[in-house]
C-alpha positions as CSV (number, residue, x, y, z in Angstrom):
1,X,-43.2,10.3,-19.2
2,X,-42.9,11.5,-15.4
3,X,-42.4,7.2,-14.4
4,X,-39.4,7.3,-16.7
5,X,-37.9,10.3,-15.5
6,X,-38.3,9.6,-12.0
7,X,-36.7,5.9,-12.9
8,X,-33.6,7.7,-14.8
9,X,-33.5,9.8,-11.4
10,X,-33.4,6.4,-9.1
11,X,-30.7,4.9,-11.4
12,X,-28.7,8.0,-10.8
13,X,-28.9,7.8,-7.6
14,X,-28.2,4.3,-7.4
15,X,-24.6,4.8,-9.4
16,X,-23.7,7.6,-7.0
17,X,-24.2,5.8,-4.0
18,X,-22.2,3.1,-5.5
19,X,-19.6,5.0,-6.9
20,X,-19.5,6.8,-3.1
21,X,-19.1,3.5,-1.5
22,X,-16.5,2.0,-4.0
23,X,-14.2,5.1,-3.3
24,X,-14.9,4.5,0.4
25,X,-14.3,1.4,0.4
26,X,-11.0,2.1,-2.0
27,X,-10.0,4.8,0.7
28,X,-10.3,2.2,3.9
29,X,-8.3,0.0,1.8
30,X,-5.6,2.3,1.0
31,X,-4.9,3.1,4.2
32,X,-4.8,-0.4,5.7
33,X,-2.3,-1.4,2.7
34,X,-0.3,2.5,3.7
35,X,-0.4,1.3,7.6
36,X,0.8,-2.4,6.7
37,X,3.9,-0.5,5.0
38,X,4.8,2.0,7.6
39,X,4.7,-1.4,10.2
40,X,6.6,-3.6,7.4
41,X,9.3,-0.7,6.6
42,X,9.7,0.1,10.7
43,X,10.2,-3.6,12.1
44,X,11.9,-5.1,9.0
45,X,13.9,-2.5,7.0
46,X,17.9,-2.7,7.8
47,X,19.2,-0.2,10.9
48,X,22.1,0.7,8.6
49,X,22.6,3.7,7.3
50,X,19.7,6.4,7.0
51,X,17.5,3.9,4.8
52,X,14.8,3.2,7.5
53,X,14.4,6.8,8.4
54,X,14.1,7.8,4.7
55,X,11.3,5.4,3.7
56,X,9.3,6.3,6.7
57,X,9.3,9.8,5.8
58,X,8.0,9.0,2.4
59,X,5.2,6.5,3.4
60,X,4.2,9.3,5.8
61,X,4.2,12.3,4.0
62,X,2.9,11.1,0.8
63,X,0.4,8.3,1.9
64,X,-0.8,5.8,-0.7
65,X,1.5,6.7,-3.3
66,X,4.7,6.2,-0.9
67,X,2.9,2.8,-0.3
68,X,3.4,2.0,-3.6
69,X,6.6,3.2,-4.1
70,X,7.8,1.1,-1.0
71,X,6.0,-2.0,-2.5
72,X,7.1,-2.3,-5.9
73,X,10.7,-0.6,-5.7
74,X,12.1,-1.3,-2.3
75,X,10.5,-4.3,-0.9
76,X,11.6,-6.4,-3.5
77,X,15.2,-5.7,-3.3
78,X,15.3,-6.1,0.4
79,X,13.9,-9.4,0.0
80,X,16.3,-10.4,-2.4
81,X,19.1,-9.1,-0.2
82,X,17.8,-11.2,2.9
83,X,17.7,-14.1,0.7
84,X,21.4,-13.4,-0.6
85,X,22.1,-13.5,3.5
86,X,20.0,-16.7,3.9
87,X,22.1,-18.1,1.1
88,X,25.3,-16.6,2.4
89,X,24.9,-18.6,6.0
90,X,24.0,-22.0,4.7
91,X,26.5,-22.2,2.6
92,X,28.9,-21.4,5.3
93,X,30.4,-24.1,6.8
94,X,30.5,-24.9,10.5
């Protein structure tokens, strides 16, 4: 009776520590993907307007979350207006 309570106790243990280290390891993660943002947003987001400014405020303020806001709303539609440009100048003659 004490062997299997002091086994219960180990595997306890054992799921905390991994559940510790998996949100570690989700935390280091989410702030690499949050730092790869701010960089992608600062050196490739358009000068005009106030658009640059804007995002970064949101990536920094709200971390993670602004990440993924950046990812999945506004990254894609820069993209496709850089390849609207790209399309733009090749079909331009010379």
């Amino acid at each position: 009776m004490v062997e299997t309570a002091y086994n219960c106790r180990m595997i306890g243990n054992f799921i905390g520590v991994f559940f510790l280290l998996l949100v570690i390891v989700g935390m280091i993660a989410g702030t690499i993907f949050w730092i790869f943002m701010i960089v992608e947003c600062a050196t490739k987001e358009a000068d005009t307007g106030n658009t640059k400014i804007v995002w970064i405020i949101i990536l920094v303020f709200t971390h993670v979350i602004g990440a993924l806001l950046y990812y999945f709303v506004r990254r894609p539609e820069r993209l496709r207006e850089w390849r609207l440009a790209q399309k733009r100048t090749s079909e331009t003659p010379l």
